[in-house]
C-alpha positions as CSV (number, residue, x, y, z in Angstrom):
1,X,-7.5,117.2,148.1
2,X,-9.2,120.9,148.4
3,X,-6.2,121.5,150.6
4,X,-3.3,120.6,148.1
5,X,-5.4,122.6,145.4
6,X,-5.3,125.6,147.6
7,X,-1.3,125.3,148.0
8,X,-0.9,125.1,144.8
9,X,-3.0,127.5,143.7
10,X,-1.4,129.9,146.1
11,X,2.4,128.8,145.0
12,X,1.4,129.3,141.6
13,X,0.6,132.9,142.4
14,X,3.7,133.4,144.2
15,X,5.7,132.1,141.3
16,X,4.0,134.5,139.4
17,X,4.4,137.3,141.8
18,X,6.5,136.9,143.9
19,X,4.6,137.6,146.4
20,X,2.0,135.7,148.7
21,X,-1.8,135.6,147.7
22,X,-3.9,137.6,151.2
23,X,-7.2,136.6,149.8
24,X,-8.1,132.8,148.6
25,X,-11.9,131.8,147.3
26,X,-13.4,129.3,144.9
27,X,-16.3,128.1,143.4
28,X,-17.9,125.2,142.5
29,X,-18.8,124.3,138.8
30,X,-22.3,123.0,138.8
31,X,-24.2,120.2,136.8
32,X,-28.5,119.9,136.9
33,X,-29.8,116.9,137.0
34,X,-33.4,118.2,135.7
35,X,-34.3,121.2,134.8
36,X,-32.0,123.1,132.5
37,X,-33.7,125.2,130.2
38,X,-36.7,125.7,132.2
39,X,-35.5,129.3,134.1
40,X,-36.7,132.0,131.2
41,X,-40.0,130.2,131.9
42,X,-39.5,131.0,135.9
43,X,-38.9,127.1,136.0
44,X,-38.1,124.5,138.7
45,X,-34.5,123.6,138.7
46,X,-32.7,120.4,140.6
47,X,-29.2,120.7,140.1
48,X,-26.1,119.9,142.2
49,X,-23.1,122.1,143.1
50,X,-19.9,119.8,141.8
51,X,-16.6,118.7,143.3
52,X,-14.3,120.3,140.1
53,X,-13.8,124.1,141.4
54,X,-12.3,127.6,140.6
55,X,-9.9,129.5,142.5
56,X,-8.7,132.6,142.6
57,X,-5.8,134.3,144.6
58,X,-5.5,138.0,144.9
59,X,-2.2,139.9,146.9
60,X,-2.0,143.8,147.1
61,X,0.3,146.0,144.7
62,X,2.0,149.5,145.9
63,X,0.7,151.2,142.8
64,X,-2.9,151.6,140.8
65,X,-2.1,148.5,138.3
66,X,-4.4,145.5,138.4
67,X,-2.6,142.3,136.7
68,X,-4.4,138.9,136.0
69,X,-2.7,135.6,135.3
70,X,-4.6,132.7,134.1
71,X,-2.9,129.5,134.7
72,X,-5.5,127.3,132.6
73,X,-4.5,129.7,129.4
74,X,-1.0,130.6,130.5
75,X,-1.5,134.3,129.8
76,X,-1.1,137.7,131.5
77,X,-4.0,140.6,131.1
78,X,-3.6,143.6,133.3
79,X,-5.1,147.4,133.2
80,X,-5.3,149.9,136.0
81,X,-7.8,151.0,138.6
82,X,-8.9,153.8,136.5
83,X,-9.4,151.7,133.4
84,X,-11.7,148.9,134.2
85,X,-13.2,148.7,130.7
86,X,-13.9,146.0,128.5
87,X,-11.7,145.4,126.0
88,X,-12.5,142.3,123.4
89,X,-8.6,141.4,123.6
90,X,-8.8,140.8,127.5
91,X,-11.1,137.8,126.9
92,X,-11.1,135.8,130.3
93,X,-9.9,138.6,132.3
94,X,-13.3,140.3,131.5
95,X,-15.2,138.7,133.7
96,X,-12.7,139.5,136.9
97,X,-12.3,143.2,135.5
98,X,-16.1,143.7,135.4
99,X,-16.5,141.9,139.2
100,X,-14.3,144.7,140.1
101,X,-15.7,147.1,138.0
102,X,-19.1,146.5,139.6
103,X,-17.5,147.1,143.0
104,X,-15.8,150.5,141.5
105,X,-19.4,151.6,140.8
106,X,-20.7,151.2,144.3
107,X,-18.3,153.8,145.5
108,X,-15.7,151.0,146.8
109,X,-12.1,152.7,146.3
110,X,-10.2,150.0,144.5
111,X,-6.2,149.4,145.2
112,X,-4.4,148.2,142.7
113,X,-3.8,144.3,142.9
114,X,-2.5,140.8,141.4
115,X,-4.7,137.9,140.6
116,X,-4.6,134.4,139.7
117,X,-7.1,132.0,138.3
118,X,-6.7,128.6,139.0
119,X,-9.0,125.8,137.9
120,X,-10.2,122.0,137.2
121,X,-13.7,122.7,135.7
122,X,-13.4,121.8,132.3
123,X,-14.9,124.8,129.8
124,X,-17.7,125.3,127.0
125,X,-19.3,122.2,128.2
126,X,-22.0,123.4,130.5
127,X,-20.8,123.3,133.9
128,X,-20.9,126.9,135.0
129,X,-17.4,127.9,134.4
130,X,-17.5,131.4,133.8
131,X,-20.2,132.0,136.3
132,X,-17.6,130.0,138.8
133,X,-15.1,132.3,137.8
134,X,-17.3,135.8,138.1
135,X,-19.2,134.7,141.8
136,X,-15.1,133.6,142.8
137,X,-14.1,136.7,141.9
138,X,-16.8,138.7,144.0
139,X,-16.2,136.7,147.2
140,X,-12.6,137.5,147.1
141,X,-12.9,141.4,146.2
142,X,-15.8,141.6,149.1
143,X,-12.6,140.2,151.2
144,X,-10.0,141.6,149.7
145,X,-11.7,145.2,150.5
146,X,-13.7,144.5,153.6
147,X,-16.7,145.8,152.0
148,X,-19.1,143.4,153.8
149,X,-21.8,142.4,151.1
150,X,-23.8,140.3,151.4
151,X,-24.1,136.6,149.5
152,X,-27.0,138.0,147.1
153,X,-25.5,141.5,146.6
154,X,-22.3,139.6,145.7
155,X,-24.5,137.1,143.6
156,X,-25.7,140.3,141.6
157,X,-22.8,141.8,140.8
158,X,-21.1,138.5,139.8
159,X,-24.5,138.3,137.4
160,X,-23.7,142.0,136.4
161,X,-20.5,141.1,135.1
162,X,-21.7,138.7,132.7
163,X,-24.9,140.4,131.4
164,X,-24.4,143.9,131.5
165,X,-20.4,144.3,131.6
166,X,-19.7,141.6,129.4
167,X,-22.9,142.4,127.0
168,X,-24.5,139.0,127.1
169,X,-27.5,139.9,127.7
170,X,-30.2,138.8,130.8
171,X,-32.1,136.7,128.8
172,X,-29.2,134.5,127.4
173,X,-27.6,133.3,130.4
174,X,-29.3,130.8,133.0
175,X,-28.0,132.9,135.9
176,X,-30.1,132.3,138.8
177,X,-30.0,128.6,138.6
178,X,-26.3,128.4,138.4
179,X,-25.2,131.5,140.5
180,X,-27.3,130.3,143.4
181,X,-26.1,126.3,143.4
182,X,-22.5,127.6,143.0
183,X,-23.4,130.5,146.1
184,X,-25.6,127.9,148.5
185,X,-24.6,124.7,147.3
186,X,-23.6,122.5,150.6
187,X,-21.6,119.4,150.2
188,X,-23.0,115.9,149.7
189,X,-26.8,117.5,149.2
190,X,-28.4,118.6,145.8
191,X,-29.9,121.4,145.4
192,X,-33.4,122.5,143.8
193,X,-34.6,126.0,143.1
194,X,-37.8,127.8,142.5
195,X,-36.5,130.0,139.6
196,X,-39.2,132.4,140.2
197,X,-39.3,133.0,143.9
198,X,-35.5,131.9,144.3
199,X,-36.7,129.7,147.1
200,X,-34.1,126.8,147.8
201,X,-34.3,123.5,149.0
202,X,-31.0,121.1,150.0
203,X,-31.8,117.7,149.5
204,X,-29.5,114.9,151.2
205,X,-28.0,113.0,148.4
206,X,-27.1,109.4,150.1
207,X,-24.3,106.7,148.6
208,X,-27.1,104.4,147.9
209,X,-28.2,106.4,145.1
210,X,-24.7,105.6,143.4
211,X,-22.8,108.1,142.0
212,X,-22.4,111.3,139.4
213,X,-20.5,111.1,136.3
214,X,-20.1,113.8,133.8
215,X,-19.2,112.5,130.3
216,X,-17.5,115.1,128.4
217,X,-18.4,114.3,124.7
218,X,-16.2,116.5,123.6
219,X,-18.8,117.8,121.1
220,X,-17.9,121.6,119.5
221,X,-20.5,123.7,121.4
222,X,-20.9,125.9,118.2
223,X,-23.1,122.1,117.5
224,X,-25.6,123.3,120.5
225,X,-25.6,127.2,120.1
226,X,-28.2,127.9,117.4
227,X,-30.7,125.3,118.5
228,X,-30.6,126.5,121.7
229,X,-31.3,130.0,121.2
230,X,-34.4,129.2,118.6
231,X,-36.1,126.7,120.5
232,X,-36.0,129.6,123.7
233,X,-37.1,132.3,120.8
234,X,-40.2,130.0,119.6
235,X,-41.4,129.2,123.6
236,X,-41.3,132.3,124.0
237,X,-43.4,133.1,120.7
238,X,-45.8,130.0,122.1
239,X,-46.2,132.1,125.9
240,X,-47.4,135.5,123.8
241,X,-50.4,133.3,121.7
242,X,-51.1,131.4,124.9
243,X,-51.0,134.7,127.0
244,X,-52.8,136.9,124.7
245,X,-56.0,137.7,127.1
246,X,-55.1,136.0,129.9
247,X,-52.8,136.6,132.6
248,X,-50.2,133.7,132.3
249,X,-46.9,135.7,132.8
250,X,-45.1,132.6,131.7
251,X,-45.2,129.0,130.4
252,X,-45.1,127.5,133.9
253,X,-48.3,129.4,134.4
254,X,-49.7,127.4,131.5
255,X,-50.3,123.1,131.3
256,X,-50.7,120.5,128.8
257,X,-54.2,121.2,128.1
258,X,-53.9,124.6,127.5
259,X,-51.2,123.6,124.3
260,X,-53.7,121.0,123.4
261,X,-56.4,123.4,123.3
262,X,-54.3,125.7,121.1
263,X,-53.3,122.7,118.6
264,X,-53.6,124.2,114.7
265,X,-53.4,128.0,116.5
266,X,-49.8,127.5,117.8
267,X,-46.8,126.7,115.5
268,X,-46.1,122.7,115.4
269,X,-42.4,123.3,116.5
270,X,-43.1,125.6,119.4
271,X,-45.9,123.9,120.5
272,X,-44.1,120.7,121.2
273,X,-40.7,122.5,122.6
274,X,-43.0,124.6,125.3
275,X,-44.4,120.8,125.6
276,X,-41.3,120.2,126.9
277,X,-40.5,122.6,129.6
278,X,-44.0,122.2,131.1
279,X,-43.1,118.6,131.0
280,X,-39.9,119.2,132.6
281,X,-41.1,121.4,135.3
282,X,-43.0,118.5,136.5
283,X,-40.0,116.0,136.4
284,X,-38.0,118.0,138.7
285,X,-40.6,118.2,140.8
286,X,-40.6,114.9,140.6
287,X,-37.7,113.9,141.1
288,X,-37.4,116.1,144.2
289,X,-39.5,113.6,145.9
290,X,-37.7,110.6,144.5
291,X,-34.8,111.6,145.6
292,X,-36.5,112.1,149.6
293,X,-37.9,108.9,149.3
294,X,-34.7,107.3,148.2
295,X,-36.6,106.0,145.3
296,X,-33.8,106.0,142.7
297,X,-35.1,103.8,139.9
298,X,-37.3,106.6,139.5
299,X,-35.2,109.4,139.3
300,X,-33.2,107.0,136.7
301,X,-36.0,107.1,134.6
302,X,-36.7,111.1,134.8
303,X,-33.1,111.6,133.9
304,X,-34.0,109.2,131.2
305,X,-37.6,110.6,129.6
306,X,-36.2,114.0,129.9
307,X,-33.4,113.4,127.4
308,X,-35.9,111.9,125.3
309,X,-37.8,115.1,125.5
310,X,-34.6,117.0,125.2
311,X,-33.9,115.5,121.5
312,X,-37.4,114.8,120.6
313,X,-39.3,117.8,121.3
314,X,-37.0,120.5,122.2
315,X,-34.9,119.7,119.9
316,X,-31.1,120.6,121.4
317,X,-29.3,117.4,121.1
318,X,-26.9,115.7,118.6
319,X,-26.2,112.5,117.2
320,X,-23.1,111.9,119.7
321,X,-24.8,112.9,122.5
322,X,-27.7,110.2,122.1
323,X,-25.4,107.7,121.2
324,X,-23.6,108.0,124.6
325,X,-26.7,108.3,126.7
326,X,-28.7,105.5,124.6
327,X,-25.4,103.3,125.8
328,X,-25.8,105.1,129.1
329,X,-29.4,103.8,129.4
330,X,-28.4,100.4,128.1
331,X,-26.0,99.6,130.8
332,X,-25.8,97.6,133.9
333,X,-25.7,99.5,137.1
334,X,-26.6,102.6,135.5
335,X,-29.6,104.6,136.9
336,X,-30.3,107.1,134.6
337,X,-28.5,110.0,132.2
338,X,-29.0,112.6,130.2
339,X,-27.7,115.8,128.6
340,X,-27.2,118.6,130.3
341,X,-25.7,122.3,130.6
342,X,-27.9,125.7,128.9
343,X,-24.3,126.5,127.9
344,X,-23.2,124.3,125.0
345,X,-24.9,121.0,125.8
346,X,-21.6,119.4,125.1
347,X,-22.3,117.7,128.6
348,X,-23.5,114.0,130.0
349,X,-24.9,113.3,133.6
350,X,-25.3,109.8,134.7
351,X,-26.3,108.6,138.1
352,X,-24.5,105.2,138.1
353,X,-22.5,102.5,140.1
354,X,-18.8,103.3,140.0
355,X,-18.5,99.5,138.9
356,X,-20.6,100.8,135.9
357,X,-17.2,102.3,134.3
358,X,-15.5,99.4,133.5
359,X,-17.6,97.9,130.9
360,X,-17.8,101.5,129.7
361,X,-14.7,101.5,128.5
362,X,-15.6,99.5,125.6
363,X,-18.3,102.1,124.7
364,X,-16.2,105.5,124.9
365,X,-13.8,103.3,122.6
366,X,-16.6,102.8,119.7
367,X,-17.9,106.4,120.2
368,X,-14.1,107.3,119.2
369,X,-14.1,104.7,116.0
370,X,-17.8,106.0,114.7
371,X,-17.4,110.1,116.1
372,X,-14.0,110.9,116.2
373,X,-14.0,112.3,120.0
374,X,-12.8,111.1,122.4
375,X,-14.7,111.3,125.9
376,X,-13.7,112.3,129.0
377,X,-15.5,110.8,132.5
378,X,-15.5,113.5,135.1
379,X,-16.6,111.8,138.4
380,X,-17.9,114.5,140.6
381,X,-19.4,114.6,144.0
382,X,-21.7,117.4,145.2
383,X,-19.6,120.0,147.1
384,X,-19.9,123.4,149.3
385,X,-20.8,126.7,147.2
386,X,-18.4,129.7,146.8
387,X,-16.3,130.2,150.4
388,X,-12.9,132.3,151.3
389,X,-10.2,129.9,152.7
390,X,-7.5,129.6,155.2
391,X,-4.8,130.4,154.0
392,X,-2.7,126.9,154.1
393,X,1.4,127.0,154.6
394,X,3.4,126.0,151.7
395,X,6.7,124.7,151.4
396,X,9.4,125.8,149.3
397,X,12.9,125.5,149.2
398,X,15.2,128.5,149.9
């Protein structure tokens, strides 16, 4: 399969071209399985580097123009080497042009270039398509160059890209959590980060824990954006009352008893959201040694309590999305789901028997009748991190 993606990622870029791609790399989407929206608290993060991956292709030009083709969009962006600024009508091509740009500014002499994007992670749903997309980018430049960076260097400027070149700010994105899954992520193992000391473990994920399935509500994400971004705002509110003469730097610093202490001092809402990620800090923890001790019902119900904490105290889910997982949790030969993605939200994860999608069937059929969506299952396995490839033969006629 990864081999058929390559050739046709590289005969699309020839058909584009007309030339061959000299540089190949993807890299993964990602999916967390506990953890998400724990990182601006220097959380604890299991997550898992998925199967659905971005590619890019890049072949050398004679002259100083840099051209970008999107084959998910079907459009053409392109600018020159001495004009790699953003520009609002270059959309996706940004996050490419400010990869590059963050190579420009180490004093790397660009050549002018053509580059394709080709990918099967679905977008605006949580799975780290844009950071896929920036980290791809960097391994191939680093190639494409022969500048010799290193993973994190290229890891930084991939992060760069988003929150400084593309203005979206440090605090908004959950950077380190994603960019190093989609960097280190090794196939068939899951992957669980200290967000503070960026110390990684790779945890073996065997067959007899079933398998993952992403359910793709379909949900706008405009539904999880807002909620999102005020239940962050309020724990971080909570960490300043809680810190205030102590020296908690933040809320994993902090437990349960220390909210409790605080009850009538700390606002009601941000009490029970930073509730929440101290809670959830624990479940991945957790769930790390579940998962070692092949003791699956109870990851199953981790997955489960922290969706319930998801839409009871931190607030970020929506009617369609607890109608799924509530069916989720229902079901035979289902372990455990949950929401998931920082993103949007827009995003299921179930750890399940395959012979649990079936009966499903039934299910994603009512959600359509009562929501209007319809969902989309996304079977996924966990997969290798960001890598440049072989260059595979094609074959064309003529």
């Amino acid at each position: 399969m990864l081999n058929q993606k390559l050739d046709a990622c590289q005969d699309v870029h020839f058909k584009e071209y007309g030339a061959a791609a000299t540089v190949l790399a993807s890299a993964p989407g990602k999916a967390s399985l506990l953890g998400d929206h724990t990182e601006f608290a220097k959380g604890l993060v299991l997550s898992v580097a998925i199967s659905l991956r971005l590619f890019v292709a890049i072949s050398p030009r004679p002259d100083s123009l840099v051209r970008f083709f999107s084959r998910e969009y079907n459009e053409r962006k392109k600018t020159s080497v001495a004009n790699l600024k953003f520009r609002k009508e270059d959309r996706w091509a940004n996050y490419p042009k400010g990869v590059l740009a963050g190579f420009a500014q180490l004093g790397i002499h660009i050549e002018g270039l053509d580059f394709t994007i080709f990918s099967d992670i679905p977008q605006g749903i949580g799975l780290g398509s844009s950071q896929a997309l920036c980290l791809a980018s960097a391994f191939a430049f680093n190639e494409f160059f022969q500048t010799g960076l290193s993973v994190p260097q290229l890891i930084q400027l991939a992060q760069k890209a988003e929150t400084i070149y593309l203005g979206h700010g440090e605090h908004l994105l959950p950077t380190a959590a994603t960019s190093y899954v989609q960097a280190f992520g090794q196939e068939d193992h899951l992957f669980f980060l200290d967000t503070r000391t960026l110390e990684w473990q790779q945890i073996a994920f065997s067959p007899e824990a079933g398998g993952l399935t992403l359910i793709n509500s379909r949900v706008p994400p405009s539904s999880f954006d807002l909620s999102s971004g005020r239940a962050r705002a309020q724990c971080e509110a909570c960490l300043k009352l809680l810190s205030a003469g102590r020296s908690g730097r933040s809320l994993r610093d902090f437990s349960k008893t220390d909210l409790s202490d605080r009850v009538g001092t700390l606002p009601e809402s941000a009490r029970r959201r930073s509730l929440h990620v101290i809670d959830e800090m624990a479940r991945a923890q957790e769930a790390l040694e579940a998962f070692r001790e092949s003791d699956y019902p109870t990851v199953g119900r981790l997955m489960n309590r922290s969706h319930d904490s998801l839409r009871d105290l931190y607030e970020v889910s929506c009617p369609e999305i607890d109608w799924l997982v509530k069916r989720l949790q229902e079901a035979d030969l289902v372990t455990g789901a949950r929401m998931t993605g920082e993103e949007s939200g827009g995003c299921v994860i179930a750890l399940a028997r395959p012979e649990a999608w079936k009966p499903f069937k039934h299910q994603a059929e009512e959600y359509e009748r009562i929501f209007g969506f319809k969902v989309e299952l996304l079977p996924v396995r966990p997969s290798a991190g960001a890598q440049i490839h072989q260059l595979v033969q094609m074959h064309r006629e003529g």
